[in-house]
Backbone atoms as SQL, in Angstrom:
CREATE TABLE atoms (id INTEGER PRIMARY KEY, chain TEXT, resi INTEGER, resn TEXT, atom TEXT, x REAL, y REAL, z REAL);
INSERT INTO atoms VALUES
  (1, 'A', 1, 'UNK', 'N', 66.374, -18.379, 11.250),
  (2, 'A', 1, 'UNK', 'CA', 67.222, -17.237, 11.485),
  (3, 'A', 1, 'UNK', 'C', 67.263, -16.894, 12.978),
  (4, 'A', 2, 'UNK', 'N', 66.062, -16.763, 13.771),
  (5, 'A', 2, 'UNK', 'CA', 66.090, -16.771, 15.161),
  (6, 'A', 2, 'UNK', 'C', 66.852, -17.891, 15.636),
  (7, 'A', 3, 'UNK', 'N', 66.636, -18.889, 15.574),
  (8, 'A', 3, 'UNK', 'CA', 67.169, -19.873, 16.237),
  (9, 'A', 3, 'UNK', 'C', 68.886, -20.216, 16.412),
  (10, 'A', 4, 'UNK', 'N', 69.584, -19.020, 15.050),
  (11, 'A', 4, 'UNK', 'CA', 71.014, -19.058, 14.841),
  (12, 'A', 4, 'UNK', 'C', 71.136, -18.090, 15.389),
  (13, 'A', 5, 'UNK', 'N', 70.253, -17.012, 15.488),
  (14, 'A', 5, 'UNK', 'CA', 70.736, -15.758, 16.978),
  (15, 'A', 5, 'UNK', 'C', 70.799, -16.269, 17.904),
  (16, 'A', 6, 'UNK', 'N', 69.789, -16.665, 18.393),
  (17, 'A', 6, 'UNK', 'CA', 69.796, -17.348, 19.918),
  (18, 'A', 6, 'UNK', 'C', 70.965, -18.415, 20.206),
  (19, 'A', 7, 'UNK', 'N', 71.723, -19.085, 19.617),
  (20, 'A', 7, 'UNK', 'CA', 72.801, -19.496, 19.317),
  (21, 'A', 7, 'UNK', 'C', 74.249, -19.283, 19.396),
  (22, 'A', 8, 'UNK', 'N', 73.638, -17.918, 19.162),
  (23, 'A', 8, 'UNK', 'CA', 74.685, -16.958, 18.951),
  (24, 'A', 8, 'UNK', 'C', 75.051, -16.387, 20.252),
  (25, 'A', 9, 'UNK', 'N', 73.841, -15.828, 20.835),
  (26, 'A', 9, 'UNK', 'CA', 73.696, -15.494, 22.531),
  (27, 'A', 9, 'UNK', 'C', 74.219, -15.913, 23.143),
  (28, 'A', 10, 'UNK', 'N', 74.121, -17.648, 22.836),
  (29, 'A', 10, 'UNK', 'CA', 74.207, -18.666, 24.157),
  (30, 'A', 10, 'UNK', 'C', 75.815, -18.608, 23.686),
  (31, 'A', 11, 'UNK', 'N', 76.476, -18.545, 22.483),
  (32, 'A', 11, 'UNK', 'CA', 77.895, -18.747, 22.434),
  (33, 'A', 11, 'UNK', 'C', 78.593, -17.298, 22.901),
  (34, 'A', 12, 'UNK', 'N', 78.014, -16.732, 23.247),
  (35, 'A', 12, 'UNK', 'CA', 78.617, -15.280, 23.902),
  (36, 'A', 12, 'UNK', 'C', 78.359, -15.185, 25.494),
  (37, 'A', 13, 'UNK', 'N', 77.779, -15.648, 25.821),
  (38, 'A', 13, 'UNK', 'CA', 77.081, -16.143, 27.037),
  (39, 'A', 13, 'UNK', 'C', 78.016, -16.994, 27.836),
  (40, 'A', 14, 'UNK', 'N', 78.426, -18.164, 26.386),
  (41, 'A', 14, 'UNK', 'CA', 79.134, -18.638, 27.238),
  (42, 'A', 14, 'UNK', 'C', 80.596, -18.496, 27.435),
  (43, 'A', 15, 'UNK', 'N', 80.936, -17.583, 26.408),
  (44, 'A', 15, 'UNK', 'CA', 82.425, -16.797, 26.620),
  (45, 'A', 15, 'UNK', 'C', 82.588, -15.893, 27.512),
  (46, 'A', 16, 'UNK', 'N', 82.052, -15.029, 27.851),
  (47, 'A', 16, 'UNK', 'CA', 81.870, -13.868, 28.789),
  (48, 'A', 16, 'UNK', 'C', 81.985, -14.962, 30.142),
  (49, 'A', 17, 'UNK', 'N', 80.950, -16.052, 30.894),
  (50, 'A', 17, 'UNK', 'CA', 81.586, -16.571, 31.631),
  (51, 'A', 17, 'UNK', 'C', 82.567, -17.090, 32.242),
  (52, 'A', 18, 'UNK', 'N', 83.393, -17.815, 31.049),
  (53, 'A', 18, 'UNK', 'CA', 84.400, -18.514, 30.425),
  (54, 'A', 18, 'UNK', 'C', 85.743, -17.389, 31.132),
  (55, 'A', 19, 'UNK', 'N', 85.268, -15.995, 30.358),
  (56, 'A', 19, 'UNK', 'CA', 86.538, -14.837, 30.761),
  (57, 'A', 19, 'UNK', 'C', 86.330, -14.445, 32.033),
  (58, 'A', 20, 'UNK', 'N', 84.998, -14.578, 32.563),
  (59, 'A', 20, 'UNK', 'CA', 85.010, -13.933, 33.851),
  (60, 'A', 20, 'UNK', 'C', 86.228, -14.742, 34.613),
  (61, 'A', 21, 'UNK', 'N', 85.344, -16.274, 34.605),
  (62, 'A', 21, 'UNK', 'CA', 86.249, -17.225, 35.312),
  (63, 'A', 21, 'UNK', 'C', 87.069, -17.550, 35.086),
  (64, 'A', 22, 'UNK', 'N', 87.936, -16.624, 34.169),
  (65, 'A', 22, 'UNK', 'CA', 89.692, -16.626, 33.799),
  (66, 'A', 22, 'UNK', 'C', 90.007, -15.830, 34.711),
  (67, 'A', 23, 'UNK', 'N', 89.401, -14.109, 34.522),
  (68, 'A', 23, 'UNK', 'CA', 89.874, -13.517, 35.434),
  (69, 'A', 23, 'UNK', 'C', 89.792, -13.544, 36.931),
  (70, 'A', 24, 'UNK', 'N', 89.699, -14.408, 37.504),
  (71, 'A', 24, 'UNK', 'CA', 89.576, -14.871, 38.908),
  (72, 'A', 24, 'UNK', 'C', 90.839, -15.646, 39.057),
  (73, 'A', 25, 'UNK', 'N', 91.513, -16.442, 37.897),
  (74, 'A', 25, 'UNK', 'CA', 92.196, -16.927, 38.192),
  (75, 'A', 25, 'UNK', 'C', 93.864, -15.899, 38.430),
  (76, 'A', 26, 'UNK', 'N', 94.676, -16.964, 38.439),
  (77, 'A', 26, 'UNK', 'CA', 96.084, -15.899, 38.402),
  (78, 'A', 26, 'UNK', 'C', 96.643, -16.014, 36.874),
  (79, 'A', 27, 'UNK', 'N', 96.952, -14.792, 36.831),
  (80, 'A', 27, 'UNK', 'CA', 97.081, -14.093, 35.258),
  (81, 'A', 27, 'UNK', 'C', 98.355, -13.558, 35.156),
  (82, 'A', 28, 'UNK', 'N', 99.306, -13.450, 34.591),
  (83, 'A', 28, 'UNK', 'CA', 99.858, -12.271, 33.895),
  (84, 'A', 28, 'UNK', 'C', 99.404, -11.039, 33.841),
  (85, 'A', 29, 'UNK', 'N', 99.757, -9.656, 33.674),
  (86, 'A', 29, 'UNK', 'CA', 99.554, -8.417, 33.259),
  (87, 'A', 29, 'UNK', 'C', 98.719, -8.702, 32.167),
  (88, 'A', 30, 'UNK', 'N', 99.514, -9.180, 31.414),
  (89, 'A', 30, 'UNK', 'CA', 99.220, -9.216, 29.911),
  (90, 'A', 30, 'UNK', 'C', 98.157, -10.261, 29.466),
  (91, 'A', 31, 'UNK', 'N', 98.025, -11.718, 29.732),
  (92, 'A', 31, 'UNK', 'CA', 96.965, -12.256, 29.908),
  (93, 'A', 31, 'UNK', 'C', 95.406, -11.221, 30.191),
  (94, 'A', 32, 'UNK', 'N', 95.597, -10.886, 31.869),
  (95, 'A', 32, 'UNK', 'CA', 94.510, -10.350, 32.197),
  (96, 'A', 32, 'UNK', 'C', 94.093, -9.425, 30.885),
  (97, 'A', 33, 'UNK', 'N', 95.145, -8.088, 30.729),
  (98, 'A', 33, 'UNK', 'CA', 94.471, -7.663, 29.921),
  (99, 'A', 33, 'UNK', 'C', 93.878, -8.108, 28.705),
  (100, 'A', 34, 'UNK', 'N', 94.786, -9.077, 27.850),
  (101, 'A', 34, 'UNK', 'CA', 93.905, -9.521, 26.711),
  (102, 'A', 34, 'UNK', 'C', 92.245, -10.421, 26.871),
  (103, 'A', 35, 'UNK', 'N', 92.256, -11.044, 28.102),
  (104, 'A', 35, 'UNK', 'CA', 91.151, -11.486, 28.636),
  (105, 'A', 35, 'UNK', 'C', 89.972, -10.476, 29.236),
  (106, 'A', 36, 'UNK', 'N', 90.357, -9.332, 29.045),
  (107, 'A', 36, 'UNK', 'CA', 89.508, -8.074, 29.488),
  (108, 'A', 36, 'UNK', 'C', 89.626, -7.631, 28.449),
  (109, 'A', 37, 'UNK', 'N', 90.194, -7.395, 27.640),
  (110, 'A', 37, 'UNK', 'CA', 89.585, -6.763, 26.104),
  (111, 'A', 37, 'UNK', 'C', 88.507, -7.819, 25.727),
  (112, 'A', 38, 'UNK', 'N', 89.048, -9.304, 25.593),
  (113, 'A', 38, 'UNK', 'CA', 88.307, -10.251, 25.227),
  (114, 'A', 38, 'UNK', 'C', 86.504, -10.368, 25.676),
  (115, 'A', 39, 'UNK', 'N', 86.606, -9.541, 27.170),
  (116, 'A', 39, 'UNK', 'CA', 85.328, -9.981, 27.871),
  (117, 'A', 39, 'UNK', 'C', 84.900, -8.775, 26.862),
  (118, 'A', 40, 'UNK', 'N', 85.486, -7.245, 27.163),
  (119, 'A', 40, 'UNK', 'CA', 84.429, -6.289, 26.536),
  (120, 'A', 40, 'UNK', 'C', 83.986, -6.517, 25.200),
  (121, 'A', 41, 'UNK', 'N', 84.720, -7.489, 24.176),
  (122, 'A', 41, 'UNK', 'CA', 84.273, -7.449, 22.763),
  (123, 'A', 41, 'UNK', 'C', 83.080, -8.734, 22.802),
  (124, 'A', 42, 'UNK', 'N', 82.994, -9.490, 23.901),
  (125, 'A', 42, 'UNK', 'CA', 81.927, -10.437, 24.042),
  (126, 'A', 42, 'UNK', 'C', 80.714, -9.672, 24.206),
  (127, 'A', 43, 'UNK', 'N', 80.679, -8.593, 25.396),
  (128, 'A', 43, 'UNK', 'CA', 79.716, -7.935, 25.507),
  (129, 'A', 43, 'UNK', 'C', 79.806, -7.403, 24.934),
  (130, 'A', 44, 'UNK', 'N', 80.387, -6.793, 24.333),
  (131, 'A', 44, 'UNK', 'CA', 79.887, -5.604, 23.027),
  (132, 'A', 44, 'UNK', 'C', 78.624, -5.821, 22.297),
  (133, 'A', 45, 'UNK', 'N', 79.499, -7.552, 21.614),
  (134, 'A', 45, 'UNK', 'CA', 78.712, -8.161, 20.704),
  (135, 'A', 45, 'UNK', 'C', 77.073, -8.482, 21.119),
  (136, 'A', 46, 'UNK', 'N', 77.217, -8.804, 22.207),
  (137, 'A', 46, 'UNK', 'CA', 75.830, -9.970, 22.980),
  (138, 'A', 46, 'UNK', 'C', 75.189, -8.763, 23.060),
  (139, 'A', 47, 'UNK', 'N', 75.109, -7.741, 23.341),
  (140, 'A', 47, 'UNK', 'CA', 74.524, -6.787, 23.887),
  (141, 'A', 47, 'UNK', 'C', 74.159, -5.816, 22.551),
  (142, 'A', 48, 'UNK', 'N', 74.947, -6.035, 21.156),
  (143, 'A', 48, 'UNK', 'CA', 74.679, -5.322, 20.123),
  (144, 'A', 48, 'UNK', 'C', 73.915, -6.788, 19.417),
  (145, 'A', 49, 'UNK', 'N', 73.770, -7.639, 19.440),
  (146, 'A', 49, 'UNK', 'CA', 73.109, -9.503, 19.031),
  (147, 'A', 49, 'UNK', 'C', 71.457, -8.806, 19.691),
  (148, 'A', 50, 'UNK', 'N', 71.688, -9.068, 20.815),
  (149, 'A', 50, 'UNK', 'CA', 70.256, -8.703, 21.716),
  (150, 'A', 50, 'UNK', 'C', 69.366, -7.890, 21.205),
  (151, 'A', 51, 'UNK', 'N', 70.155, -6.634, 20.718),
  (152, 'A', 51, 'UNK', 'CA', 69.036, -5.333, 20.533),
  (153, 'A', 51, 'UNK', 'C', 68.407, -5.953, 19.461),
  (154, 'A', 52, 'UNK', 'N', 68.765, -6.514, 18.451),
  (155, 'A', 52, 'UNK', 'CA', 68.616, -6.955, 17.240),
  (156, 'A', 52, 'UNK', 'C', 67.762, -7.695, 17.412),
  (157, 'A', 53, 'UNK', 'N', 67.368, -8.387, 18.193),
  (158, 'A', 53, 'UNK', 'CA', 66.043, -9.865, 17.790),
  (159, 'A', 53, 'UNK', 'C', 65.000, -8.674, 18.236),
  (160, 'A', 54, 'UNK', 'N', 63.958, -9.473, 17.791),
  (161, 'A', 54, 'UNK', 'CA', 62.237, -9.045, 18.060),
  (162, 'A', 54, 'UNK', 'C', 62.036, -9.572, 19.104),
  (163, 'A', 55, 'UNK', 'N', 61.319, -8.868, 19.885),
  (164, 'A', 55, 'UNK', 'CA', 60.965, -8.739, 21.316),
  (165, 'A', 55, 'UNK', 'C', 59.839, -9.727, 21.518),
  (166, 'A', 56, 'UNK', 'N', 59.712, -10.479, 22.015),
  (167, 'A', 56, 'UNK', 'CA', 59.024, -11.205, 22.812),
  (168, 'A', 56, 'UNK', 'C', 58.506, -11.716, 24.313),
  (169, 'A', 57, 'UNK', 'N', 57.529, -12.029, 24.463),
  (170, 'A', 57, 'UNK', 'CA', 57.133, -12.095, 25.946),
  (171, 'A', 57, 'UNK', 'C', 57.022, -13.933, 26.038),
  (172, 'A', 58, 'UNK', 'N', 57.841, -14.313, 26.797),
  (173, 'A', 58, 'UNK', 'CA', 57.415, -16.077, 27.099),
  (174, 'A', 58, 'UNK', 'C', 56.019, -16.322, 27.561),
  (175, 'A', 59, 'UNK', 'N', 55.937, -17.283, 27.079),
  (176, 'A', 59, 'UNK', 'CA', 54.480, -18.041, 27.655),
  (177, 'A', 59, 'UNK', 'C', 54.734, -19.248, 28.792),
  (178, 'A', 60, 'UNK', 'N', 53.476, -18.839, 29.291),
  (179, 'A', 60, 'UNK', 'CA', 53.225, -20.022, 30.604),
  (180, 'A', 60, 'UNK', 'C', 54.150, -21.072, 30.908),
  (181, 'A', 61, 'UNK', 'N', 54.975, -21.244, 31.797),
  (182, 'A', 61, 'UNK', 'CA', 55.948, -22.467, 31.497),
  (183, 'A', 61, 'UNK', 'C', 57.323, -22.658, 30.964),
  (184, 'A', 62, 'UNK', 'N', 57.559, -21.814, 30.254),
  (185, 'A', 62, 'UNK', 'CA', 59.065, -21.275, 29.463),
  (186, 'A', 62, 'UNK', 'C', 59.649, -20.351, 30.184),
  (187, 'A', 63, 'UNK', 'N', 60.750, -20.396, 30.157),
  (188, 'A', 63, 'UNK', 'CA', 61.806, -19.234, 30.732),
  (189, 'A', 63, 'UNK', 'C', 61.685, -18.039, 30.179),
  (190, 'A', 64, 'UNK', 'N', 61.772, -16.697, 30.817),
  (191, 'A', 64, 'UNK', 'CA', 61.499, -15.129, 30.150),
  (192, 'A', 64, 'UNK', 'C', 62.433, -15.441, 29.020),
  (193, 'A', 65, 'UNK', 'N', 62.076, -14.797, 27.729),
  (194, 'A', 65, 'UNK', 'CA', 62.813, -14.452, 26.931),
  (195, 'A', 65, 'UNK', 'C', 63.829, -13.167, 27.072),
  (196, 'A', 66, 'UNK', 'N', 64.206, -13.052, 25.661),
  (197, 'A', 66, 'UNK', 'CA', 64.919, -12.023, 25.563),
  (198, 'A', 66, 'UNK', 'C', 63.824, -10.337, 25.682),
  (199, 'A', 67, 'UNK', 'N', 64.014, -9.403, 26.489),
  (200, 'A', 67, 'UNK', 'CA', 63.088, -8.641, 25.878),
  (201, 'A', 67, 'UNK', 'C', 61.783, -8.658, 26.416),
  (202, 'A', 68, 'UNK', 'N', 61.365, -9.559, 26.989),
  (203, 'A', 68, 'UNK', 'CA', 60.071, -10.156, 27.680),
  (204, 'A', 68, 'UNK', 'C', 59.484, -9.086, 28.621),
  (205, 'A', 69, 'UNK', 'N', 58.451, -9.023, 28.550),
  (206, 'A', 69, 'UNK', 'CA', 57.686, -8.034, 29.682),
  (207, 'A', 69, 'UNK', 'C', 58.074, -8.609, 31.492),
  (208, 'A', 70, 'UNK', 'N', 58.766, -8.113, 31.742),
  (209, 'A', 70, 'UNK', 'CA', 59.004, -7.983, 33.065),
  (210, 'A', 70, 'UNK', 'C', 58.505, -7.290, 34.104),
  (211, 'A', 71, 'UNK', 'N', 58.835, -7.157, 35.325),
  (212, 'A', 71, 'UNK', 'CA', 58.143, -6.380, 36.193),
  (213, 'A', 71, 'UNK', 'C', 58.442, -4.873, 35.800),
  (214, 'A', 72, 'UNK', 'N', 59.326, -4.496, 35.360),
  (215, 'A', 72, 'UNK', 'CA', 59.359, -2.905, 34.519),
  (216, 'A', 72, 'UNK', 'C', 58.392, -2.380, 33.843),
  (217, 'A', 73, 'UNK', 'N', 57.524, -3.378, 33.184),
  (218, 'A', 73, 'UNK', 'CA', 56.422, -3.344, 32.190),
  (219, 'A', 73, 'UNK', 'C', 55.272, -2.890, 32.743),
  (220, 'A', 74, 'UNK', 'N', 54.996, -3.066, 34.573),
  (221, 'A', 74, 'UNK', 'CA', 53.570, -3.421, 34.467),
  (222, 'A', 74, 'UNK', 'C', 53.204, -1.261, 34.388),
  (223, 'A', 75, 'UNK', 'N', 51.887, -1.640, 34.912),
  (224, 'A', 75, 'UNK', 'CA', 51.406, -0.182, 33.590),
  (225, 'A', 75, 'UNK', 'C', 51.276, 0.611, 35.384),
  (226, 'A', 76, 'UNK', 'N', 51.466, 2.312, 34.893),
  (227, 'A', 76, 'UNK', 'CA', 51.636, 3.409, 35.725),
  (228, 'A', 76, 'UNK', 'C', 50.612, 3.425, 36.605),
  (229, 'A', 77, 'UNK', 'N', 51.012, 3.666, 37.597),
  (230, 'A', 77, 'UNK', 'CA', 50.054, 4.206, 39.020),
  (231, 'A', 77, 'UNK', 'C', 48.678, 4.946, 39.028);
């Protein structure tokens, strides 16, 4: 089940790029905008996908996860 979220990420991940680097290009009115609705319902999604998995911290060697203790984490003064 994780492994079809994370899946899921990477296919939103890679749409949201996909639209960015549309909108750079030359567009129509109408293009752009449907390609800017398009980006916000990518993020909508990825960003409502995300909250949803269980939080994890990567280990030694692996890329941060989703959620991962970051420098935000470390503990108060």
């Amino acid at each position: 089940m994780i492994d079809q979220q994370l899946a899921r990420l990477r296919t939103h991940r890679s749409n949201i790029r996909r639209y960015r680097n549309l909108l750079k290009t030359s567009l129509t009115e109408l293009e752009r905008q449907f390609v800017q609705k398009r980006l916000t319902e990518e993020q909508s999604s990825l960003e409502s996908l995300a909250t949803s998995l269980p939080l994890r911290t990567s280990k030694a060697g692996e890329p941060p996860g989703l959620g991962g203790a970051g420098p935000a984490s470390s503990p108060p003064a």
